[in-house]
C-alpha positions as CSV (number, residue, x, y, z in Angstrom):
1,X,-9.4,-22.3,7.3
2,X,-12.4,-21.1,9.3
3,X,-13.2,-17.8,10.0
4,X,-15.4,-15.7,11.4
5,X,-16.4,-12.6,10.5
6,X,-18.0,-9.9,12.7
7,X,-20.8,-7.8,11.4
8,X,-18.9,-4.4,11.2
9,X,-16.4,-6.6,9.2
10,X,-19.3,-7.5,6.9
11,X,-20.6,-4.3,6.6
12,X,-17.3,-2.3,5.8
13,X,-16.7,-5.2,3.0
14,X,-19.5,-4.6,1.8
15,X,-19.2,-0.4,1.9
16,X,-15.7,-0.8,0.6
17,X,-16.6,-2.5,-2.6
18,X,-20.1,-1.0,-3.0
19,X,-18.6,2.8,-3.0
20,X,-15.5,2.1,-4.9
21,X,-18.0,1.3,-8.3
22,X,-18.9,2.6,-11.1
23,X,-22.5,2.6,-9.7
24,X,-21.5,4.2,-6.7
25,X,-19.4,7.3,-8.8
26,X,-22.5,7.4,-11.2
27,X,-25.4,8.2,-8.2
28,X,-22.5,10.9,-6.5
29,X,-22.2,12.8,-9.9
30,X,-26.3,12.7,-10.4
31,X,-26.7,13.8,-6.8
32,X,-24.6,16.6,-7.4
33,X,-26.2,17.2,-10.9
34,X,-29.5,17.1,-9.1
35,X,-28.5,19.4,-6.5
36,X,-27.1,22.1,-9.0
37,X,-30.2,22.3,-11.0
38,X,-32.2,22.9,-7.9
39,X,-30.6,25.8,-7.7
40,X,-32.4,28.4,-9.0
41,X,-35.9,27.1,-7.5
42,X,-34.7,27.4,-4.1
43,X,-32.6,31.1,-5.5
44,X,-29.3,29.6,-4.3
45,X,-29.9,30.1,-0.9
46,X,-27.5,29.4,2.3
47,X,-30.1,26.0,2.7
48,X,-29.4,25.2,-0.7
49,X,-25.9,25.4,-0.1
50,X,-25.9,24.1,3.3
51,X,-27.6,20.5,2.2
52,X,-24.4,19.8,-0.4
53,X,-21.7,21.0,2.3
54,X,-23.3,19.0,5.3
55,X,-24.1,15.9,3.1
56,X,-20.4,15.5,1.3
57,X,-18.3,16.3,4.7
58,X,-20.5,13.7,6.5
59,X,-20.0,11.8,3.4
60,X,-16.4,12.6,3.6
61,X,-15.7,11.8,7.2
62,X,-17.3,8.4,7.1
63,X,-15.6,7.6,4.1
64,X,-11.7,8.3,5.7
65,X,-12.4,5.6,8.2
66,X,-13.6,3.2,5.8
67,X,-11.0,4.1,3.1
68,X,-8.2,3.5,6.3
69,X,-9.4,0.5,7.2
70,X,-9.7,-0.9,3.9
71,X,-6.0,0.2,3.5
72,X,-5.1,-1.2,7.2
73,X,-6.4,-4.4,5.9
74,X,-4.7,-4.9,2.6
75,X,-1.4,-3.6,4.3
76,X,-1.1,-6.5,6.7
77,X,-2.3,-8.8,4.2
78,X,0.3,-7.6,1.7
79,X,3.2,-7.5,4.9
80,X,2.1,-11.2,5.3
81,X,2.8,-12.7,1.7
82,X,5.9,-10.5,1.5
83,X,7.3,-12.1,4.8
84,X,5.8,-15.6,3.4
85,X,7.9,-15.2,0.4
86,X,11.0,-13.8,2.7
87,X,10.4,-16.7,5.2
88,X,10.1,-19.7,1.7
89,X,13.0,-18.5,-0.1
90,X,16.7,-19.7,0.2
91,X,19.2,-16.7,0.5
92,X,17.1,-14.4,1.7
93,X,17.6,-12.1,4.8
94,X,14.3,-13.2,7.6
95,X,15.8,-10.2,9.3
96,X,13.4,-8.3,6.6
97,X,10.5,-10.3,7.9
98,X,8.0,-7.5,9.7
99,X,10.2,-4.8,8.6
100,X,7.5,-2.5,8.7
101,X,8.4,-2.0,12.4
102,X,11.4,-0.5,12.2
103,X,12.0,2.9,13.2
104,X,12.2,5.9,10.3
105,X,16.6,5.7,11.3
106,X,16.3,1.7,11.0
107,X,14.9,2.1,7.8
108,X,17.1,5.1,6.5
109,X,19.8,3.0,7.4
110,X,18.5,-0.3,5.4
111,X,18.1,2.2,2.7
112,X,21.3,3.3,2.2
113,X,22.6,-0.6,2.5
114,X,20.6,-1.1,-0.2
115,X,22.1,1.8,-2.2
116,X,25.6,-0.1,-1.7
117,X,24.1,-3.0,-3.0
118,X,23.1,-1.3,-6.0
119,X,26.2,-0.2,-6.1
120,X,28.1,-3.7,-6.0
121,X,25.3,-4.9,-8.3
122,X,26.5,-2.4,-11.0
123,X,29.8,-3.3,-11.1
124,X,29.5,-7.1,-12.1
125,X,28.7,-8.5,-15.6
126,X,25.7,-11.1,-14.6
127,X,22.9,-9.7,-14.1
128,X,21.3,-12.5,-12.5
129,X,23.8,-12.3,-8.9
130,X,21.9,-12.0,-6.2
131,X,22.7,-10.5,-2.8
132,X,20.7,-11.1,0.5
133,X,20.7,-7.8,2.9
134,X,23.4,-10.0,5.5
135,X,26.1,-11.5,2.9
136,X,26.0,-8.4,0.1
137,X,29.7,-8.0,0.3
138,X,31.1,-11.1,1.2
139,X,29.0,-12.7,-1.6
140,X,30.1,-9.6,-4.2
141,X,33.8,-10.4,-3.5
142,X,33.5,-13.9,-3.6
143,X,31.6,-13.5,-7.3
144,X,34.2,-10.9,-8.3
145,X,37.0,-13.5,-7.0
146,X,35.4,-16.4,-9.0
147,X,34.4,-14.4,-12.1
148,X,38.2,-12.9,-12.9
149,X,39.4,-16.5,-12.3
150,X,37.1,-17.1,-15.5
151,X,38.4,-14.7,-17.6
């Protein structure tokens, strides 16, 4: 698969990895080593103290874009093997497919489903049952049905 890959794309790759380095950490920590012992030859004046605070919020600011792209990026990249192995698997609900735009409610009230499901999951020997999120209790009964038939 071909693809292309714009220059700011490039570039925020490229920051990404080169500030989350040991390198990267090790230069930060001697800046501000640097900056403290240069203290006292310019008498810890309001410049002195200006250059660190102006450098590490620009610093800063910059870096919470990067960081959030970074983030947005492995997000949807995450979302999309999660709904590939949603989408591949027999038994599964597809309804959870892209779940990540539900509503806060929708989601509370997936939560709580999966709560019950706990719940039914608990009370049955075998561990290895599985429920999907649309045939939970149809499939616990039928289990419970088939398993005191066993015994």
């Amino acid at each position: 698969m071909k693809h292309e890959v714009n220059y700011f794309e490039r570039f925020s790759n490229w920051a990404t990895t080169a500030t989350g380095s040991s390198t990267a950490f090790i230069i930060a920590g001697l800046t501000i080593m640097v900056w403290a012992l240069s203290g006292p030859v310019f008498n810890y004046s309001q410049t002195w103290q200006l250059i660190i605070n102006t450098g590490t919020t620009i610093i800063t600011f910059l870096m919470v874009f990067l960081i959030q792209k970074a983030q947005n990026k492995d997000s949807k990249a995450v979302h999309l093997k999660l709904n590939e192995l949603l989408a591949s698997h027999e038994g599964t609900s597809n309804r959870m497919v892209s779940i990540e735009n539900l509503t806060e409610d929708e989601l509370d009230q997936l939560h709580k489903f999966y709560i019950r499901l706990t719940e039914l999951a608990e009370q049955e020997d075998d561990l290895t049952q599985t429920h999907s999120i649309d045939a939970a209790q149809k499939n616990n009964e039928v289990k419970s049905q088939r398993y005191h038939k066993k015994t």
